[in-house]
N, C-alpha and C positions, 0 to 999 in steps of 0.2 A: 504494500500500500504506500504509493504517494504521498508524504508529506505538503501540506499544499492543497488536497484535494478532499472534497469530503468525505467520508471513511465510508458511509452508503450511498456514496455516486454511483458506483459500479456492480451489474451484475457481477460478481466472481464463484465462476464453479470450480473446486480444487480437483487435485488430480486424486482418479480413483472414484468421481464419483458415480453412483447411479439411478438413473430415474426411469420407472419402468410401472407403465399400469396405472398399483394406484399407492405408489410408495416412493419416496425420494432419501437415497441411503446418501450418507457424508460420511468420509473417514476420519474426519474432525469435528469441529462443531460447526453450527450455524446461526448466523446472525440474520432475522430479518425486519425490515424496517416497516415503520407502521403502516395502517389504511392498507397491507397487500390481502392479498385471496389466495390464497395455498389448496390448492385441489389435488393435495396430496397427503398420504400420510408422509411422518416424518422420521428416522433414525438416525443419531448423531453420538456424541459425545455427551456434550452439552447445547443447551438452544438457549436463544435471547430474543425476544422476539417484542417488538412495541407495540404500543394503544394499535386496538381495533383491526386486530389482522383476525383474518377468519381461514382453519383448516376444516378443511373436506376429508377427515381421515385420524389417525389414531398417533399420537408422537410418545414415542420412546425412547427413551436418554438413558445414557449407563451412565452420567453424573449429574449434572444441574440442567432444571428447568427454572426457568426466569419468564415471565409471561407476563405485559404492562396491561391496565386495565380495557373494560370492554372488551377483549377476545371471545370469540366463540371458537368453541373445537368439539367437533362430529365425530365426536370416537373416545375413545380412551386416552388418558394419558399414566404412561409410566417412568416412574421416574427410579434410578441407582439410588442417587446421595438427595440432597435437599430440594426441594419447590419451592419458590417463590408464585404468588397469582394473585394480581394489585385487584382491583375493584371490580363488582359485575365481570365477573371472566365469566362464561358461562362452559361449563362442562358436560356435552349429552349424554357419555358413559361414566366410566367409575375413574378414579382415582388412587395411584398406589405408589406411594413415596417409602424408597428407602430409609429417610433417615428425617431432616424437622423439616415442618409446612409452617411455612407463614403465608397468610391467606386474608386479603382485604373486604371489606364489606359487602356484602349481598353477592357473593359468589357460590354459586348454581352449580351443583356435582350430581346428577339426575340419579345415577343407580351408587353413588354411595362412593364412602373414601375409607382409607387406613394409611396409617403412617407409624411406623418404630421408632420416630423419635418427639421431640417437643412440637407441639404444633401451637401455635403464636396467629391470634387475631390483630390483624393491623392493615396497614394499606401499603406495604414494601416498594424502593422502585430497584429494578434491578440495578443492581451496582454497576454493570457491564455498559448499561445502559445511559446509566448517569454519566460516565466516563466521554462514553462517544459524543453527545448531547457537550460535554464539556469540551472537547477535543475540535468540534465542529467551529463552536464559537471562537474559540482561539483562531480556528484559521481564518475565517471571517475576522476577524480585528487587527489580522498583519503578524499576528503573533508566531510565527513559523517556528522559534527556535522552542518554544515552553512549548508547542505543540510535539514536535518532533523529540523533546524528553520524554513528554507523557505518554506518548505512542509506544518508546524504545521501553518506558517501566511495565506498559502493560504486556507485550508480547515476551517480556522477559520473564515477567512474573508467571505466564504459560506456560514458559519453555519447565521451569523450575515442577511447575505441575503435572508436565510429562503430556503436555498437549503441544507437538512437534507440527501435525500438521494443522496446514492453511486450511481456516475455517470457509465454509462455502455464505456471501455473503449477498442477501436479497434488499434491493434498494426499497426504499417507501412505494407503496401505490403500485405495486409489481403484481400481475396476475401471471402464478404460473400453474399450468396444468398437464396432464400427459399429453395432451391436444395442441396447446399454446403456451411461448413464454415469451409475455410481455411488458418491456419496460421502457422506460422512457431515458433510460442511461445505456454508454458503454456496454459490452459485455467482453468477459473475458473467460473461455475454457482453457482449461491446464490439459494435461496429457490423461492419457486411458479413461476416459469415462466412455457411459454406456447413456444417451438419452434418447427420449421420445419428446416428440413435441416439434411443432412450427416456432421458428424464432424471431422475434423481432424486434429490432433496439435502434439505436443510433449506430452505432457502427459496431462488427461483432470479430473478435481472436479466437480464433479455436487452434489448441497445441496439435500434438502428437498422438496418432494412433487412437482417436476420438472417432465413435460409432454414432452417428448422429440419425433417425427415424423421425425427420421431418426436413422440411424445407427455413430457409434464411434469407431473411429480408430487411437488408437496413440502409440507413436514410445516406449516411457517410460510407468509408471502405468496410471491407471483409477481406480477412488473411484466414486459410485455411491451410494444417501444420501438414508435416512429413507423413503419407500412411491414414490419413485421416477420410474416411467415408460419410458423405452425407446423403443421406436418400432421398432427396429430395432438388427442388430447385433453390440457384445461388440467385440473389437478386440484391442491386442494392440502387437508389433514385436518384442519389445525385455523385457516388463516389466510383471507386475502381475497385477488381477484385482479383488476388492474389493466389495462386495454389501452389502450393509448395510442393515438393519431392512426394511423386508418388501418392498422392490423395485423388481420392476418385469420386467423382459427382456423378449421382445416377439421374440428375434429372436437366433440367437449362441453364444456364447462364447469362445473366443479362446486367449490364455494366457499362461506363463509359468508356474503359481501357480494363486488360486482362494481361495480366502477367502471368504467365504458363511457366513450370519448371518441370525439369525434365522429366520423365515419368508419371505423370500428374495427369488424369482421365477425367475425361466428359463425354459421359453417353449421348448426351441432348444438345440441344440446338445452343450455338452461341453466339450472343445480340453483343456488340463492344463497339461504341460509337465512335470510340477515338483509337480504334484499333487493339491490338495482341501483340506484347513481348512477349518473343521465347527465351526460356533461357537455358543453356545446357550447362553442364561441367565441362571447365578448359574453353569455351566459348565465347567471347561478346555477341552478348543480347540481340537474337534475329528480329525485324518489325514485321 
């Protein structure tokens, strides 16, 4: 993450993950920002998730659930270590914390809770949350460098927790589904993940050896990694699009300029207004 940048600007999906049907697996944790619609169940590490995001499905965490007020979630939540759940959360199934629940006013648990440790009536904000909320403001005010301490203490304090990998992070007002994922920032995939879903953002990175079951459409460029397959079509309305080594697009292409690399496949038709660089190994770039 950028220093400089807001810390839920960017979709970021880490490496490893998967999203398939009706579940969204992370091999780390997950941050998401508030007002989004998650049409997914969820498994993570830990989750943090702000006001007013609604799941379509059941989240399971083997440590911390952090959940800000007004949430609804359509399923189950289980949690390892402690819960956090600010106000009006509402819960359709049960509830089952390893270890204490602190749990804000008029919060709705439809078929019932249990917890093995302290459970503490109060209105909590998650602390992860407070942090980011503090970290944004700083950038907003010029403050780059006490930003940029407080970024280095929390990923530090992580590292020391034994949470190694990059958390998978969901902007505010994001709807993603097996169907669609949609946001109004950046997007950024890392290497080996497994998705379903049409994408579409501002301009979209997909790494290494990325199995993608839908199509991509964004408004600036798209780079797609080494080995990377999308099933669908590449499109983007006012930028160019890149295919690196060996990635293969099973559906069209359509762009103002294309940059091909060597090995790199398109079954479908290709639209590139301002033309196609090729590029081989040992070569200068053919037009």
């Amino acid at each position: 993450m950028a220093v400089g940048e807001d810390p839920l600007d960017v979709l970021i999906i880490p490496t490893g993950t998967i999203a398939e049907e009706r579940d969204l697996v992370a091999p780390g944790d997950v941050i998401i920002g508030g007002q989004s619609n998650i049409s997914f169940g969820v498994r993570s590490q830990n989750i943090l998730v702000g006001e007013r995001v609604r799941f379509e499905g059941d989240i399971e965490v083997e440590r911390e659930c952090r959940v800000d007020i007004w949430c609804e979630i359509e399923g189950n939540v289980i949690v390892g270590e402690d819960a956090y759940l600010g106000e009006r959360v509402s819960i359709s199934g049960r509830l089952a914390v390893g270890g204490d629940l602190d749990i804000g006013d008029d919060v709705q648990i439809e078929e019932g809770f249990e917890a093995n440790g302290w459970i503490n009536i109060r209105n909590p904000l998650p602390t992860i949350i407070f942090l980011f909320m503090y970290l944004t403001q700083l950038l907003r005010l010029g403050e780059e460098e006490a930003a940029e301490e407080l970024l280095s203490e929390i990923l530090e304090g992580e590292k020391e927790k034994g949470n190694d990998e990059d958390p998978l992070v969901i902007p505010r007002g994001s709807y993603i589904s097996d169907e669609m994922w949609r946001v109004s920032t950046p997007v950024i995939v890392k290497n080996e993940c497994r998705l379903h879903g049409n994408f579409r953002a501002v301009d979209i990175s997909i790494g290494e050896d990325v199995n993608l079951f839908g199509s991509i459409r964004a408004r600036e460029g798209v780079v797609i990694g080494n080995g990377t397959r999308i099933h669908g079509d590449v499109t983007t309305r006012e930028g160019n699009i890149t295919l690196r080594e060996g990635s293969h697009i099973l559906g069209d292409i359509s762009c103002n300029k294309l940059e091909l690399h060597e090995g790199a496949r398109v079954e479908g038709t290709i639209r590139a207004k301002d033309g196609m660089q090729i590029r081989s190994k040992g070569r200068k770039p053919q037009e």
